[in-house]
Backbone as XML, in Angstrom:
<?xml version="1.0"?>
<chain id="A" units="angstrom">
  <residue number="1" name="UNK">
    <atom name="N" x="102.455" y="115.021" z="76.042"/>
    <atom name="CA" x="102.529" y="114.145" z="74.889"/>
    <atom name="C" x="102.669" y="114.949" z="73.597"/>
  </residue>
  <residue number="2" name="UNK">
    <atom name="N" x="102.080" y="116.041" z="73.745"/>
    <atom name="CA" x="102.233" y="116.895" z="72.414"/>
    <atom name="C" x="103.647" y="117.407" z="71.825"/>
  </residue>
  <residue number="3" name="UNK">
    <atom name="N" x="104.529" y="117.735" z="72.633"/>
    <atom name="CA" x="105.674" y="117.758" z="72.734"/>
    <atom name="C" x="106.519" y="116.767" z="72.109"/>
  </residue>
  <residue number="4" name="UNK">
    <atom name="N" x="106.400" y="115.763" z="72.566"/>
    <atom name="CA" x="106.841" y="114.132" z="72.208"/>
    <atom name="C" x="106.606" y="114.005" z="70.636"/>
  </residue>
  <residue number="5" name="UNK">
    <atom name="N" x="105.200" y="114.318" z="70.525"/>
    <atom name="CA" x="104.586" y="113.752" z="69.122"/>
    <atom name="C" x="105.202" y="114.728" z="68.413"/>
  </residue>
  <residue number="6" name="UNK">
    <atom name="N" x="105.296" y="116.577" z="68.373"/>
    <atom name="CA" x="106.024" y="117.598" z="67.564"/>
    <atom name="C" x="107.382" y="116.641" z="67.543"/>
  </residue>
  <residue number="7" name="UNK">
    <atom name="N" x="108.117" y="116.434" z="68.174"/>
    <atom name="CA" x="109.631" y="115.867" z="67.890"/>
    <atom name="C" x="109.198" y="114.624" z="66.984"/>
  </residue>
  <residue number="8" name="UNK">
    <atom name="N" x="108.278" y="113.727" z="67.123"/>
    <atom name="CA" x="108.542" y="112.501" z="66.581"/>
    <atom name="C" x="108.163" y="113.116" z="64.910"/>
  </residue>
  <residue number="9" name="UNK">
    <atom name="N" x="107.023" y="113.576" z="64.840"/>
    <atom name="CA" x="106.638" y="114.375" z="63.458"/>
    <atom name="C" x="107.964" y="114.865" z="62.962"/>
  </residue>
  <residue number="10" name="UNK">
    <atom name="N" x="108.939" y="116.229" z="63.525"/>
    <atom name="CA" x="109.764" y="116.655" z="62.792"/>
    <atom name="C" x="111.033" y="115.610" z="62.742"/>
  </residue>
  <residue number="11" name="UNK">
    <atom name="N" x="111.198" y="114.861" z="63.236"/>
    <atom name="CA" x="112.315" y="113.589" z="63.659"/>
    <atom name="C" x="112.029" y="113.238" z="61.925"/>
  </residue>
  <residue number="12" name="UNK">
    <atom name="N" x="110.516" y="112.650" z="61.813"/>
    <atom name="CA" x="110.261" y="111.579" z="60.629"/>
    <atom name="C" x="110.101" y="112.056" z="59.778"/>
  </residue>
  <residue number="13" name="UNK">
    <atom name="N" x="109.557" y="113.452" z="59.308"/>
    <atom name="CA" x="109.984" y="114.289" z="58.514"/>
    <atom name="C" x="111.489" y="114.200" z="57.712"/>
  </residue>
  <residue number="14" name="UNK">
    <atom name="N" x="112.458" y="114.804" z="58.843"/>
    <atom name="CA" x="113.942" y="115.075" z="58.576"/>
    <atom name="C" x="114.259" y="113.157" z="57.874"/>
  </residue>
  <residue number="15" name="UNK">
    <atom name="N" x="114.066" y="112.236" z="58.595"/>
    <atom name="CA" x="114.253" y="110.700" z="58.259"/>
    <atom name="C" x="113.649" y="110.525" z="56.693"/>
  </residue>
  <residue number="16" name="UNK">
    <atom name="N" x="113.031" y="110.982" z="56.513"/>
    <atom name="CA" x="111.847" y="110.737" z="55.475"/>
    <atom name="C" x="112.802" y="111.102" z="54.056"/>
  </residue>
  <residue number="17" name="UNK">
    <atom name="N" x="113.227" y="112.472" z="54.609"/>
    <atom name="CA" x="113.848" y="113.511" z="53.372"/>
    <atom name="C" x="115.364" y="112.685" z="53.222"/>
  </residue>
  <residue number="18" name="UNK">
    <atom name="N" x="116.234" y="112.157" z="53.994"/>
    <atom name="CA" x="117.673" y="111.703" z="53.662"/>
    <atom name="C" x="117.358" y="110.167" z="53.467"/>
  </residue>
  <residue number="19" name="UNK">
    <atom name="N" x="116.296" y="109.718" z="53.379"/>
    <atom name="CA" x="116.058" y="108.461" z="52.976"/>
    <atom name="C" x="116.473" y="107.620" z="54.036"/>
  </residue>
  <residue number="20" name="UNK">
    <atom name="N" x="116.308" y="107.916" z="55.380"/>
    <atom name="CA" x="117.159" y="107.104" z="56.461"/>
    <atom name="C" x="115.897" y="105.898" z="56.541"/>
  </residue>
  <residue number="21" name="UNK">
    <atom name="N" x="117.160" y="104.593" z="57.183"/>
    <atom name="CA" x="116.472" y="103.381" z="57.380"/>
    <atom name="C" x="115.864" y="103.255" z="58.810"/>
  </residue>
  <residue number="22" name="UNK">
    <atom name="N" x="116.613" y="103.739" z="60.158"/>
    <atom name="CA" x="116.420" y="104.145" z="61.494"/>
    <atom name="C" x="116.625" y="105.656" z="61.693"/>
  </residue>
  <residue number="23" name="UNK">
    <atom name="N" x="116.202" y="106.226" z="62.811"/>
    <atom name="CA" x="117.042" y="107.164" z="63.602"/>
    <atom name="C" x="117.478" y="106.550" z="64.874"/>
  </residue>
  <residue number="24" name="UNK">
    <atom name="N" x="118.423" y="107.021" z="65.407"/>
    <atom name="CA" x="119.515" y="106.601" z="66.269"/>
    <atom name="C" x="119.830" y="107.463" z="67.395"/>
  </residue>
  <residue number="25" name="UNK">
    <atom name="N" x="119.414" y="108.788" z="67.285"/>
    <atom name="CA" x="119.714" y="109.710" z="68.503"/>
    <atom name="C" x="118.776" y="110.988" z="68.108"/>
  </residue>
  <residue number="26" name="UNK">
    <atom name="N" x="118.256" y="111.735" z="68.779"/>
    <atom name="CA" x="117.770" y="112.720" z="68.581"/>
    <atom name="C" x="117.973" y="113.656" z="70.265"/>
  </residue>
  <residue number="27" name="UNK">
    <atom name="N" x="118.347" y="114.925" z="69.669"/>
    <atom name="CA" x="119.208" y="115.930" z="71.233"/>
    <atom name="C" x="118.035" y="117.314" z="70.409"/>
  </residue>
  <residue number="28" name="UNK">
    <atom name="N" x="117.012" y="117.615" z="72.202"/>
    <atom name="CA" x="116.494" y="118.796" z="72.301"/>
    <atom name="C" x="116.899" y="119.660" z="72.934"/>
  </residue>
  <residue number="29" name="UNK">
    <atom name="N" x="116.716" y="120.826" z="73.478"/>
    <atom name="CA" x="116.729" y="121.771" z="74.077"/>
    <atom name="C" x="115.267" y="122.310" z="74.578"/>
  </residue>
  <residue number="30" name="UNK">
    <atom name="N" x="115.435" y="122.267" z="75.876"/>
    <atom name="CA" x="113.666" y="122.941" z="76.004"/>
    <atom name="C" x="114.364" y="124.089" z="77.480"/>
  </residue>
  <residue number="31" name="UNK">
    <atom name="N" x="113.405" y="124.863" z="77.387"/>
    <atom name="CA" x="113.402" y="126.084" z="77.749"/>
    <atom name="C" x="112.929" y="125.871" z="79.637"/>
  </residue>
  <residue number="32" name="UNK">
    <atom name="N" x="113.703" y="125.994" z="81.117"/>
    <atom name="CA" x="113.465" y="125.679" z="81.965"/>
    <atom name="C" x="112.211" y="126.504" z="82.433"/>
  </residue>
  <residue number="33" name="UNK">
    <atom name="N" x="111.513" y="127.387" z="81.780"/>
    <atom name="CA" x="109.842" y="128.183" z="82.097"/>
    <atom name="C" x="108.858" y="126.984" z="81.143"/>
  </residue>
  <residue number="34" name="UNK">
    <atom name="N" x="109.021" y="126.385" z="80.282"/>
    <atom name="CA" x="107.942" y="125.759" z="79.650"/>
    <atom name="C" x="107.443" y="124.496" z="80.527"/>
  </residue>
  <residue number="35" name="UNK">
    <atom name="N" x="108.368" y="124.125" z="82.011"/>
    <atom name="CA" x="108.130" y="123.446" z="82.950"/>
    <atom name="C" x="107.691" y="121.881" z="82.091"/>
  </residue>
  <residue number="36" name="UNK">
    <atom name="N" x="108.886" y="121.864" z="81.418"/>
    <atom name="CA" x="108.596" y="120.178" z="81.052"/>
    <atom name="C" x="109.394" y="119.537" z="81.599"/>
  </residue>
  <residue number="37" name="UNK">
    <atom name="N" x="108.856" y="118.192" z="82.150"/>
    <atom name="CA" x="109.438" y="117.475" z="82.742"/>
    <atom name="C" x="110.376" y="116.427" z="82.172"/>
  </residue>
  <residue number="38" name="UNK">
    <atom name="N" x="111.988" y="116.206" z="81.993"/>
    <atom name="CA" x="112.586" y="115.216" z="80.862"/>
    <atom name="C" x="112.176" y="113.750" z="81.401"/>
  </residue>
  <residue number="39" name="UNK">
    <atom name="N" x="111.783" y="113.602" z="82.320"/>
    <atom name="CA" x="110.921" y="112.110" z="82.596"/>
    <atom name="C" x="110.254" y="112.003" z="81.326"/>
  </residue>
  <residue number="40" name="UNK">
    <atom name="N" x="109.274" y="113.347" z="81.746"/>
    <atom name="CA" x="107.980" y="111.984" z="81.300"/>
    <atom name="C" x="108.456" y="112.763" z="79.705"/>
  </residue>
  <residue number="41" name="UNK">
    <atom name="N" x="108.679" y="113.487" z="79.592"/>
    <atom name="CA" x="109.331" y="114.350" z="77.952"/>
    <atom name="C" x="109.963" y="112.429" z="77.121"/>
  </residue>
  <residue number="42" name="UNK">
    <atom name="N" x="110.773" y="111.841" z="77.810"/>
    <atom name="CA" x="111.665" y="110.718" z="77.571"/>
    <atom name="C" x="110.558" y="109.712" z="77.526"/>
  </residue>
  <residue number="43" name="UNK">
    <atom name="N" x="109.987" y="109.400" z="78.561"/>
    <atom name="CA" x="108.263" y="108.548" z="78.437"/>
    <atom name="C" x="107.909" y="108.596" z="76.960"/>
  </residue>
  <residue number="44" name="UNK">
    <atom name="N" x="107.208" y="110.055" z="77.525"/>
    <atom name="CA" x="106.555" y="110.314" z="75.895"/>
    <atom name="C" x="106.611" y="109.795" z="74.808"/>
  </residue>
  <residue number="45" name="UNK">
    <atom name="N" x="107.720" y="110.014" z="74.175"/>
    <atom name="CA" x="108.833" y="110.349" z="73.752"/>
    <atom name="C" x="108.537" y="108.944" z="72.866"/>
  </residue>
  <residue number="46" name="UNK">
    <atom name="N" x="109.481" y="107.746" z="73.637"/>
    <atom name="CA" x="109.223" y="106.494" z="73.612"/>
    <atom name="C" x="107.855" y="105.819" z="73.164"/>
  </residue>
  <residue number="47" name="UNK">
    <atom name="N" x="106.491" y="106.411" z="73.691"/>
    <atom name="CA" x="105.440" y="105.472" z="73.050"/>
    <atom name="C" x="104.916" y="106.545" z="72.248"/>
  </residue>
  <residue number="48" name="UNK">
    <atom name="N" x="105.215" y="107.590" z="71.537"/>
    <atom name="CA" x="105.163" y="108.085" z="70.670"/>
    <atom name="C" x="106.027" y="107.852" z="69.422"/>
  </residue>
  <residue number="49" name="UNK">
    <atom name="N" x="107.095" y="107.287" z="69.265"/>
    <atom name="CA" x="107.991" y="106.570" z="68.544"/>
    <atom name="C" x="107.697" y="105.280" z="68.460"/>
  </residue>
  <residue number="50" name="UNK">
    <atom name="N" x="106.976" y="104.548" z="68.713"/>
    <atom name="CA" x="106.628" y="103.312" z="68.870"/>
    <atom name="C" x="106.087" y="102.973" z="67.529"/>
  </residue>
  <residue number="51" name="UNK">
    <atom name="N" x="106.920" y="101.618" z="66.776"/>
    <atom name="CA" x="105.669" y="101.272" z="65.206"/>
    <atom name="C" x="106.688" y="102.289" z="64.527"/>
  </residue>
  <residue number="52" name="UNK">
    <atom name="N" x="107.464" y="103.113" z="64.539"/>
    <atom name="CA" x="108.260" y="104.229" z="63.752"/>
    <atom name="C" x="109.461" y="104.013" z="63.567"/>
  </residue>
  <residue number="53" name="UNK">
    <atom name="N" x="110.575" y="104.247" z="62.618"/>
    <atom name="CA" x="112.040" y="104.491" z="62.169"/>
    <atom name="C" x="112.501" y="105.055" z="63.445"/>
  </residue>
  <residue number="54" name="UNK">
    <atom name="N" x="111.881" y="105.620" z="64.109"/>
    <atom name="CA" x="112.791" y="106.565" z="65.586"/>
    <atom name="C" x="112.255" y="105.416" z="66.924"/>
  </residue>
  <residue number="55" name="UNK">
    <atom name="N" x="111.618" y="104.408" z="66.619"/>
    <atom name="CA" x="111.486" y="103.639" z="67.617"/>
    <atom name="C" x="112.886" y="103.155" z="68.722"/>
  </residue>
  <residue number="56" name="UNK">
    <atom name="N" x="113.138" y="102.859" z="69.298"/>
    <atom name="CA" x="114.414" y="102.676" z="70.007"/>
    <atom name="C" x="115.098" y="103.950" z="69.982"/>
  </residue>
  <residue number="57" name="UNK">
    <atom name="N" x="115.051" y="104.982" z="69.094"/>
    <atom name="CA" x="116.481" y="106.039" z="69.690"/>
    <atom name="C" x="116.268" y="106.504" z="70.770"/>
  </residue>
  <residue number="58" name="UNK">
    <atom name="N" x="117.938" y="107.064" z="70.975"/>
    <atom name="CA" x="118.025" y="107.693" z="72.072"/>
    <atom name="C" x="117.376" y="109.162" z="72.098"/>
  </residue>
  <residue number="59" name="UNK">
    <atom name="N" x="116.875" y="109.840" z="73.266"/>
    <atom name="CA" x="116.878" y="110.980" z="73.294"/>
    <atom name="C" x="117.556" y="111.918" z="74.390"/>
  </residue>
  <residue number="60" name="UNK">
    <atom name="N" x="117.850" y="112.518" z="73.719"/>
    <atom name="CA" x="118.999" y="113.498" z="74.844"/>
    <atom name="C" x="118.431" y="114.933" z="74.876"/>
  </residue>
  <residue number="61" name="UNK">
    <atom name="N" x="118.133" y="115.315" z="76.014"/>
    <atom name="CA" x="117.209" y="116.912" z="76.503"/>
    <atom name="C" x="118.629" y="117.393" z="77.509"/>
  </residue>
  <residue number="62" name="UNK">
    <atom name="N" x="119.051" y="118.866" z="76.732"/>
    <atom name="CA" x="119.026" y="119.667" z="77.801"/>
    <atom name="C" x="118.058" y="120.560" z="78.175"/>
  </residue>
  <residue number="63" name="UNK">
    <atom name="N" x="118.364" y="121.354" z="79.194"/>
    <atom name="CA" x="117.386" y="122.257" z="79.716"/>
    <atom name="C" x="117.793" y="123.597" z="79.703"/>
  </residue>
  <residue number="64" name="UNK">
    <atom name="N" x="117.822" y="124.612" z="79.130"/>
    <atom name="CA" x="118.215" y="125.660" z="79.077"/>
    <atom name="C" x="117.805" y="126.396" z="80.174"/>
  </residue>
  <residue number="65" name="UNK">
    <atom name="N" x="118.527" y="127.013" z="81.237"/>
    <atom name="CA" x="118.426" y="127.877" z="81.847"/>
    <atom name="C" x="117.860" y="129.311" z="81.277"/>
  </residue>
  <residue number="66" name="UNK">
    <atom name="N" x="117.038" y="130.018" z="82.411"/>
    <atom name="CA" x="116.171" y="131.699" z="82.329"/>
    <atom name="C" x="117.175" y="132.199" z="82.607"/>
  </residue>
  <residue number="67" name="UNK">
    <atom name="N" x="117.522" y="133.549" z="81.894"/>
    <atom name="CA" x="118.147" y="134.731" z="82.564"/>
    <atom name="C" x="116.882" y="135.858" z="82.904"/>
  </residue>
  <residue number="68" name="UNK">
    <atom name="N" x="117.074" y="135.457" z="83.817"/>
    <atom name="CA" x="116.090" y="136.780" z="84.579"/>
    <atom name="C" x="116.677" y="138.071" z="85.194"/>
  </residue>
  <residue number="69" name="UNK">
    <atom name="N" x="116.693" y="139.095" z="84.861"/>
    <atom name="CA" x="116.798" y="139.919" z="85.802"/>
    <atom name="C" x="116.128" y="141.380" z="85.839"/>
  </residue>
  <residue number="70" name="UNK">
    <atom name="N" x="116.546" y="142.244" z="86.789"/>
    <atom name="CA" x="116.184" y="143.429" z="87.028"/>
    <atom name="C" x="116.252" y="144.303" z="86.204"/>
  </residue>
  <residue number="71" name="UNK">
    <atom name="N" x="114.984" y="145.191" z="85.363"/>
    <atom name="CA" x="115.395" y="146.285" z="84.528"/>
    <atom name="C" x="116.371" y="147.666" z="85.109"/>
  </residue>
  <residue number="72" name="UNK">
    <atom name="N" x="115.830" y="147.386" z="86.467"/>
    <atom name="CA" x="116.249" y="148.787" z="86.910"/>
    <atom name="C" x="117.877" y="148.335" z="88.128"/>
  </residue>
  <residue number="73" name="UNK">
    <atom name="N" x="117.565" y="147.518" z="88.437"/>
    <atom name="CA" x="119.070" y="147.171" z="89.200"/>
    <atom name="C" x="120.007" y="145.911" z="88.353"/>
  </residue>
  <residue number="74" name="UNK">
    <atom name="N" x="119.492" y="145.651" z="87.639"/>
    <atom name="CA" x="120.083" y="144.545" z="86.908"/>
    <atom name="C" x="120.485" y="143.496" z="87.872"/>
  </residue>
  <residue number="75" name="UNK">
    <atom name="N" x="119.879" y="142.942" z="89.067"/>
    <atom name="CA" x="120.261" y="141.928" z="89.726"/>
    <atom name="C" x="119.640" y="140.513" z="89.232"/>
  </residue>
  <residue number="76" name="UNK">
    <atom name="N" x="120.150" y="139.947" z="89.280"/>
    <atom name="CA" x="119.174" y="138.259" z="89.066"/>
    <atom name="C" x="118.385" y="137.944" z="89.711"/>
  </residue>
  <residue number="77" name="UNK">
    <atom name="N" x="117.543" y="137.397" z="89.039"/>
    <atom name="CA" x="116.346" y="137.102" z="89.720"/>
    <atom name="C" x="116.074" y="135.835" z="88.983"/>
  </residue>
  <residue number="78" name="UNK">
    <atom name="N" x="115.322" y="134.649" z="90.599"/>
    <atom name="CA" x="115.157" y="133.688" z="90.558"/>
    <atom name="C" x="113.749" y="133.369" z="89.501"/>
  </residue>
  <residue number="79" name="UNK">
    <atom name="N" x="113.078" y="132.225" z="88.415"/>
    <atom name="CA" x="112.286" y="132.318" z="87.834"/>
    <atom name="C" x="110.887" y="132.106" z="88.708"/>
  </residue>
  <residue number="80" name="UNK">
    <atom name="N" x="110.930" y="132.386" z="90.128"/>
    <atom name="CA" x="109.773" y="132.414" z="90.485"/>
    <atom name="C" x="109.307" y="134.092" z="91.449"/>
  </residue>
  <residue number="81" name="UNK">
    <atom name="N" x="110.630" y="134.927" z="90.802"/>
    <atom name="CA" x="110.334" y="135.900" z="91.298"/>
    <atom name="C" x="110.499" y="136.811" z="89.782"/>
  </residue>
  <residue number="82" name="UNK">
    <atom name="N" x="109.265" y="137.617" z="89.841"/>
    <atom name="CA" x="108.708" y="138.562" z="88.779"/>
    <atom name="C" x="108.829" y="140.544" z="89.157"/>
  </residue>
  <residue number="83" name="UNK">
    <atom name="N" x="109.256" y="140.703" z="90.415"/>
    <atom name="CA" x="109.287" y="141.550" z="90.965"/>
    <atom name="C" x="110.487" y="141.857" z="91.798"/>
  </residue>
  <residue number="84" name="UNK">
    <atom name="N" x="111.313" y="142.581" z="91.667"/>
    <atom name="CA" x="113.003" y="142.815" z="92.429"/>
    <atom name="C" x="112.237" y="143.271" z="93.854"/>
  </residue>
  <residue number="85" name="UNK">
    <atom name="N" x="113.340" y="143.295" z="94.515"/>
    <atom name="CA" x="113.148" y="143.716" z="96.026"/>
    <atom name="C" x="113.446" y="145.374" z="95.997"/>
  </residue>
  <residue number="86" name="UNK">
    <atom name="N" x="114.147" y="145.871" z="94.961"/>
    <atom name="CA" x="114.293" y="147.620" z="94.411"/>
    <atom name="C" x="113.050" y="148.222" z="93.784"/>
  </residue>
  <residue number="87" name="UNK">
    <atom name="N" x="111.908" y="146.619" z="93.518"/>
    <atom name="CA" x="110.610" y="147.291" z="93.193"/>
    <atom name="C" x="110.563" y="147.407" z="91.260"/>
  </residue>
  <residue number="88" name="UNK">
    <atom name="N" x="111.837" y="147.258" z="90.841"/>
    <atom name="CA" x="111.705" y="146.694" z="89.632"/>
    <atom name="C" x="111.197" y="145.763" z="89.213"/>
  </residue>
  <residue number="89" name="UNK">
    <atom name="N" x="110.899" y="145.744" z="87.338"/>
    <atom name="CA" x="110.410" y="144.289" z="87.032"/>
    <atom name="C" x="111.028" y="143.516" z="86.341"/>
  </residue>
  <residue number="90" name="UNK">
    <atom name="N" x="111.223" y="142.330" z="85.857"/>
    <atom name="CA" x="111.667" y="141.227" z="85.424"/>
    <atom name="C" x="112.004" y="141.323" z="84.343"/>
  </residue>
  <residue number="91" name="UNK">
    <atom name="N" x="113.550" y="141.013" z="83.705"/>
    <atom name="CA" x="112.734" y="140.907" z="82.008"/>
    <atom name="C" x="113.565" y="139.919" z="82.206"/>
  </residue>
  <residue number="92" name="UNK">
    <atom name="N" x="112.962" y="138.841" z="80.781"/>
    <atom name="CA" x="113.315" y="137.250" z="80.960"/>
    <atom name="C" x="113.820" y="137.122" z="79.343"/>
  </residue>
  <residue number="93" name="UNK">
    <atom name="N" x="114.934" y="136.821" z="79.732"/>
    <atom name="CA" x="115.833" y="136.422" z="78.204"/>
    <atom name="C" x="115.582" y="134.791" z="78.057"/>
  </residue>
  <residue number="94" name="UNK">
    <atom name="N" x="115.890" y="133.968" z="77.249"/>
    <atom name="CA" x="116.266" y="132.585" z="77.283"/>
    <atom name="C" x="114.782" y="131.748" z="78.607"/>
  </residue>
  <residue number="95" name="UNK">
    <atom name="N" x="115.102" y="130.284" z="78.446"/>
    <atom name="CA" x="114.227" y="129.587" z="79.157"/>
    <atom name="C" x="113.229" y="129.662" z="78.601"/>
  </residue>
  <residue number="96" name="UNK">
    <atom name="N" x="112.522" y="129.880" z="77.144"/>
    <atom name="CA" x="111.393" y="129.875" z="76.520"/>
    <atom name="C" x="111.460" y="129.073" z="75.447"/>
  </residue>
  <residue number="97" name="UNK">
    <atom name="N" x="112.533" y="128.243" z="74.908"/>
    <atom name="CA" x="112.531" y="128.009" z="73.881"/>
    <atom name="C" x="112.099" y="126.318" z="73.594"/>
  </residue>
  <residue number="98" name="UNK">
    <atom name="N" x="112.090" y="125.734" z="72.448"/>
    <atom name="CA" x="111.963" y="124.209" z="72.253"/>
    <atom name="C" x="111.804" y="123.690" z="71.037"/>
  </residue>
  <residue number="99" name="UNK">
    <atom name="N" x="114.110" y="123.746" z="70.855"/>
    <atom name="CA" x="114.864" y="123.562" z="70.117"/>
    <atom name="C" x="114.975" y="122.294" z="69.901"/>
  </residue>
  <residue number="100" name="UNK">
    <atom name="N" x="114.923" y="121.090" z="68.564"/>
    <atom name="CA" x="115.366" y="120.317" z="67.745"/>
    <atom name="C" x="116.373" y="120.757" z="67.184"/>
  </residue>
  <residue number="101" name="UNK">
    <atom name="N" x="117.794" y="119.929" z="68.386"/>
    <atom name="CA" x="118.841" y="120.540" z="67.890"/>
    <atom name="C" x="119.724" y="119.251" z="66.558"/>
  </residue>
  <residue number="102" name="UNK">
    <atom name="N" x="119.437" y="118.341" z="66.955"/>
    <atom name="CA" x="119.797" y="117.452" z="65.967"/>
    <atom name="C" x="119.423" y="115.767" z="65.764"/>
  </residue>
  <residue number="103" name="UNK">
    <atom name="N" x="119.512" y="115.609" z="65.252"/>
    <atom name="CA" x="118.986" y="114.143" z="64.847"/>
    <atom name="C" x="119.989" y="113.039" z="64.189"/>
  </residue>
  <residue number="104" name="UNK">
    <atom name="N" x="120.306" y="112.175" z="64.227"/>
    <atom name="CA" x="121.206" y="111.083" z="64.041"/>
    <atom name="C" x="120.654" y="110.082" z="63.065"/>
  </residue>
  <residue number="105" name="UNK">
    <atom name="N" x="120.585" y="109.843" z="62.129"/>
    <atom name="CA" x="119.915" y="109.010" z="61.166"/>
    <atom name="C" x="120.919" y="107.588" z="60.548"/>
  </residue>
  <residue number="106" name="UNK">
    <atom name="N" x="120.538" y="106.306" z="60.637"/>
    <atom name="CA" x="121.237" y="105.459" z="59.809"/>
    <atom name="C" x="120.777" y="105.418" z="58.173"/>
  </residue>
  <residue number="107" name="UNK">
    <atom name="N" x="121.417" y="105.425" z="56.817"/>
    <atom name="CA" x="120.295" y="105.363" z="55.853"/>
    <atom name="C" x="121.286" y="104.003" z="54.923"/>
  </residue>
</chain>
């Protein structure tokens, strides 16, 4: 829910400042290691917007894929493996993040 409520806060914020009458769409990005689920993210989402200008919008989540791989062989590695089979370790680019990429406002 905390998640939900950060978007609805910066959503009504951004609404607040262009003088909008609704919002109409709002598109995240969340990071596939922060293990959020876009169910219940979309749930949320919804009765956290509830009584609000962002009540009814849409929300649109992608999921950004981890690049994981090997320091020492540079092979890929899956995000539930932290350790190469060459005995190297992991380093993890991307899949951490949780981007408010844009917002759609009527004013």
């Amino acid at each position: 829910m905390s998640f939900a409520e950060a978007i609805i806060r910066n959503v009504l914020r951004f609404a607040e400042e262009k003088q909008a009458k609704t919002v109409t769409s709002v598109r995240v990005r969340v990071g596939e290691l922060l293990l959020i689920n876009p169910e219940q993210l979309q749930f949320c989402f919804s009765v956290a917007s509830k009584g609000t200008i962002a009540e009814g919008a849409k929300l649109e989540i992608s999921v950004e894929r981890a690049d994981i791989r090997c320091l020492l062989c540079g092979r890929e590695l899956s995000k539930d493996e932290m350790l190469c089979e060459c005995g190297g370790f992991a380093q993890v680019k991307g899949g951490k993040d949780f981007i408010l990429e844009s917002v759609v406002v009527e004013v």
